[in-house]
N, C-alpha and C positions, 0 to 999 in steps of 0.2 A: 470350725470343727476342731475337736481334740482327739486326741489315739484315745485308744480301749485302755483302761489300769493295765498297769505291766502286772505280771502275777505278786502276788504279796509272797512275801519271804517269810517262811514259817520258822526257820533254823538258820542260824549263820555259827559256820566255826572258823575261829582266825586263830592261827600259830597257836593251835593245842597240842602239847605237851602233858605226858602224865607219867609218874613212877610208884614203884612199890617197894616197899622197905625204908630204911634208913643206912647210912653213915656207907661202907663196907658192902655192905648186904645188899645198897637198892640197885636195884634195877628198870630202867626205860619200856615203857611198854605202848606209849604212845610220843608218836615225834613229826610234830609243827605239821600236823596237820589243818586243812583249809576244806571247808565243805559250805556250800549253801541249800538248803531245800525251799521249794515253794510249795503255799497252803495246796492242797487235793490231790500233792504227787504221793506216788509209790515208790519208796523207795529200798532196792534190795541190796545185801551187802554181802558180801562173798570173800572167801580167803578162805588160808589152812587153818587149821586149829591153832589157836595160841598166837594167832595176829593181831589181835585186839580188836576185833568184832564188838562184844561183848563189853570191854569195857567200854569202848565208846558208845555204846549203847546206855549203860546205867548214868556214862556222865550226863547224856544227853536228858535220861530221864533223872536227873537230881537224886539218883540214891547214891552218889561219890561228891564228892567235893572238887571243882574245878583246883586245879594248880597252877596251874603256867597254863596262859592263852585267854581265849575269850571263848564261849556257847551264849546265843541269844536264842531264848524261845519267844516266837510273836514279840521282838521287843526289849525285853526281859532279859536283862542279863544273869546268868547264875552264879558267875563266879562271884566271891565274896559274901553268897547266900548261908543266913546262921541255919540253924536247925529247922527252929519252926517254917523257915521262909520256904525251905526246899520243903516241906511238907504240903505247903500252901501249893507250890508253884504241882506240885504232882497231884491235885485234883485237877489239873489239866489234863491227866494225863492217864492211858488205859494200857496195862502192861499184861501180857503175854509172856512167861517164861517155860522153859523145859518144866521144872519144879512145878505142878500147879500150885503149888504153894494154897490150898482147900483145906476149910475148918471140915477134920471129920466129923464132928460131932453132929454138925447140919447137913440137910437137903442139899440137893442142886438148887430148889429156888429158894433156900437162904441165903447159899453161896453167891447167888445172884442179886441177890434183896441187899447186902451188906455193901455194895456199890450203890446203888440207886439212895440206899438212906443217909447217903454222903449230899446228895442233891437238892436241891430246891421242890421235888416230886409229891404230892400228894400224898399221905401214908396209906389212902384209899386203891391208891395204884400200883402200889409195891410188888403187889404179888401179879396183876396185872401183865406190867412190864416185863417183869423177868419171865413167868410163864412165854410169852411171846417171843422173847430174847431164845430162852433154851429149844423153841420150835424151829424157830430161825436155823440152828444148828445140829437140828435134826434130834432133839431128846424132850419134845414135848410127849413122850411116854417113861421119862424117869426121872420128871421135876421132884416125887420124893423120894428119891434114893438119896443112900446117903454115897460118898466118895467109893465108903470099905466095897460096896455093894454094886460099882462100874467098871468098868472094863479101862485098862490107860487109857485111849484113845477118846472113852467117853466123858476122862477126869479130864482131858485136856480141850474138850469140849465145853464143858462147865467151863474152865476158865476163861475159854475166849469167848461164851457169852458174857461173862462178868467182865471181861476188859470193852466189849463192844455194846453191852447196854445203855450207855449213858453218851453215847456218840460222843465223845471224845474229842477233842483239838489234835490228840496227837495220841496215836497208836504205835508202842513201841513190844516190839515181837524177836522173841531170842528161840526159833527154830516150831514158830507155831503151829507145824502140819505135820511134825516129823514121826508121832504117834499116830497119824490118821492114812485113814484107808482112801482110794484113791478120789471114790466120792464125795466123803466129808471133807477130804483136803480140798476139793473145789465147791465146797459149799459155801466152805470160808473164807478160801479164793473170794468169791463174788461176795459175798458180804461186805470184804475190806473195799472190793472195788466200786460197793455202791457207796458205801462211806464218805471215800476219797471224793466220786464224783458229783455225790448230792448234796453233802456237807461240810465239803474244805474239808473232809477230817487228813490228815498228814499222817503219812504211816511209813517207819521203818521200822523193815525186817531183816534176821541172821538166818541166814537159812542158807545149806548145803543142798533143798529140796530142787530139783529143776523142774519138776513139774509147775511150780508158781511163778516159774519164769514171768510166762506169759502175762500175767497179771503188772508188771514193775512197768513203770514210767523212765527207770533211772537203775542201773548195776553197776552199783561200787565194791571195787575189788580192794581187800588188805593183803598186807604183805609185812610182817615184820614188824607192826607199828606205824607202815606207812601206806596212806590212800595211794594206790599206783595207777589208779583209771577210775574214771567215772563217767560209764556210758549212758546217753542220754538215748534211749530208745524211740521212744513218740515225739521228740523234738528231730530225730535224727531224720524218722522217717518223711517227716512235714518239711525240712528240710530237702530231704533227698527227690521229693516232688514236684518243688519248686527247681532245684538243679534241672532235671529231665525237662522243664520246659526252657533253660537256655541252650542254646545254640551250642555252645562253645564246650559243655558237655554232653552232645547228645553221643557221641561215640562211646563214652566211657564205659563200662563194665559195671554192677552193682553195685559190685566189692570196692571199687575204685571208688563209686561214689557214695558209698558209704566212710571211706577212709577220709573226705575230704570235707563232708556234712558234717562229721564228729568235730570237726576242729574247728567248724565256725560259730560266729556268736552274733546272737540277735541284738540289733540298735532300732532303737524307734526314736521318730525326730516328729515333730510339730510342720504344722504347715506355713513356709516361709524360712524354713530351716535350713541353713548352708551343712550337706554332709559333708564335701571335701570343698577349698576355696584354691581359687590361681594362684599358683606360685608355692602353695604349701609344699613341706614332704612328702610324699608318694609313704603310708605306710602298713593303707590295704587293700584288698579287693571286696569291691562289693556285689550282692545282686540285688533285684529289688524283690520283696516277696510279698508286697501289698500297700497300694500309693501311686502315685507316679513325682516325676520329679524331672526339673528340665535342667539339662545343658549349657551353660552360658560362657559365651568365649569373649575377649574384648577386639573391639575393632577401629581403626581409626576412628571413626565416626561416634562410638561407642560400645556396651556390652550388646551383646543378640544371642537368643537363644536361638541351639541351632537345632538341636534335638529333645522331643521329650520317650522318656523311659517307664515302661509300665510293667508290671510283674512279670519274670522270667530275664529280664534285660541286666546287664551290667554293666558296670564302670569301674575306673581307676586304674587298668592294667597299666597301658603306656604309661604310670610313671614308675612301678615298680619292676617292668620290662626294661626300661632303657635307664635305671636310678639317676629319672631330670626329677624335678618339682613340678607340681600339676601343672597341664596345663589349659584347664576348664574350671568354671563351677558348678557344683552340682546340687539344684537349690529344690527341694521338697515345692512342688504344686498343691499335695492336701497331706492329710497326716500319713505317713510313709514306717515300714518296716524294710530294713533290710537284713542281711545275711555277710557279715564280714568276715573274711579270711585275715591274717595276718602278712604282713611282704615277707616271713619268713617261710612261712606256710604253704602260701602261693607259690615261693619259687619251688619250694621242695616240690608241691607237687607236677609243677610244670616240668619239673626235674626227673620226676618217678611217674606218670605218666605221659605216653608215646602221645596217646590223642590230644591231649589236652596241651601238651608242647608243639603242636601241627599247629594247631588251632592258633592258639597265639601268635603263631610265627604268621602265619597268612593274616592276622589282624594288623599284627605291627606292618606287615608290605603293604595292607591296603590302605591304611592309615600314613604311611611316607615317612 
């Protein structure tokens, strides 16, 4: 047997840095930033104005030139990309701005048409598609208006059928709902979400809107030039339901275990896989959230498993309760996910929650 693919990494950003100006005059507007996205998430990004939302958004989508740092899209490094290259790498790409940035001179399904005839698409189908597209968004009764002749709301319609016709790798959106009325703003709500879900398409968005909360996988907050949080919503939650079936927090409060889901991180191991070994450093706590995995202690005679562990169970506390070196191993039975905390993490929260500090204390008495 082997684990399921871990999710594919749509974006990675390492130690990006960015400035504006020269000599005197520049100024820092991005600083050593660190972000990863995976393929089919939603991702939303939040901050005051003027925190650099926006620009980490166009670096992401190749209209700025990296400076200092790394972006990889799918792979792809940008930085060191000449002109044509970042031209190439954004026919991956379907962009959403304030601006709809719309030829007046054309229709809504020219407007449309002028992505699709970027494509591999049939020119039989041109009109087709986008017809379909602008229904989608609720204006398959003004495919031939022209812009002069729609309402904002309707211009900014047009163009997120034109960023969303050619289903996209990666959907990059600076405030896409924020002309729309409550029902088109959930039109395209679900749009982006089917996207995400049926197509791997990847999508980040700038948006001050809370209504499309609800829609995010993932709420990255800016501050200054710097990412200061990045909540992981549907990992937290999937998270937080695995917690509730162990033991050791069933006291806790939601808040609490939400505070405590946020700060762990998924490890997948193979079957046969030593997670923690005898005598190592104690340096986190685990739980098990799919797999089992057994126990193994050594004995005169030799090693024997004394325990096995199946979703909801944990391990590793006694060595970061009493700072000895393990003293078990904990060896994967078939292919195994767990949920790790850090020893810095675990103690705090053993520190800041009551229950969860009981709990522990009556495990280390009953353990000796």
């Amino acid at each position: 047997m082997s684990l399921p693919p871990a999710r594919e990494v749509a974006i990675q950003i390492s130690r990006l840095n960015h400035f504006f100006g020269k000599g005197d005059a520049q100024k820092q507007a991005l600083y050593d930033n660190h972000l990863t996205v995976h393929r089919g998430e939603i991702v939303i990004m939040t901050g005051p104005s003027g925190s650099g939302k926006t620009t980490l958004l166009t670096l992401i989508g190749a209209l700025r030139s990296v400076q200092e740092g790394s972006i990889t899209l799918a792979g792809t490094e940008l930085s060191g990309l000449n002109p044509a290259q970042q031209v190439e790498m954004r026919r991956n790409l379907g962009f959403i701005f304030q601006a709809h940035n719309l030829l007046d001179g054309l229709t809504a399904r020219q407007n449309v048409r002028m992505a699709i005839e970027l494509t591999a698409t049939p020119r039989g189908d041109y009109d087709r598609a986008a017809d379909a597209m602008l229904a989608a968004v609720g204006l398959s009764d003004r495919v031939t208006y022209k812009p002069r002749n729609l309402s904002g709301g309707q211009r900014q319609r047009v163009a997120i059928a034109r960023a969303l016709v050619n289903k996209p790798r990666f959907i990059l959106a600076d405030e896409p709902t924020a002309a729309l009325d409550k029902d088109s703003g959930a039109n395209v709500v679900r749009l982006l979400r089917e996207l995400a879900s049926n197509h791997g398409t990847t999508v980040l968005i700038v948006t001050h809107d809370s209504r499309i909360i609800s829609v995010a996988d993932r709420i990255v907050n800016m501050v200054d030039g710097h990412i200061v949080s990045d909540l992981r919503i549907k990992e937290t939650m999937v998270i937080c339901a695995i917690l509730k079936k162990c033991s050791v927090f069933k006291d806790m409060s939601p808040s609490d275990l939400t505070d405590i889901a946020q700060k762990m991180i998924e490890e997948r191991f193979d079957a046969g896989s030593d997670i923690i070994r005898l005598g190592d450093v104690g340096d986190k706590f685990y739980v098990v959230a799919s797999g089992s995995t057994d126990i193994i202690i050594e004995t005169a005679t030799g090693t024997r498993a004394v325990a096995k562990l199946g979703e909801g169970d944990f391990f590793g506390e006694v060595a970061l309760l009493k700072d000895q070196p393990r003293n078990a191993t904990v060896t994967t039975r078939e292919p195994t996910v767990v949920y790790a905390l850090s020893k810095e993490n675990f103690l705090a929260a053993v520190k800041s929650h009551k229950s969860f500090e009981e709990q522990m204390a009556n495990i280390l008495f009953s353990r000796g």
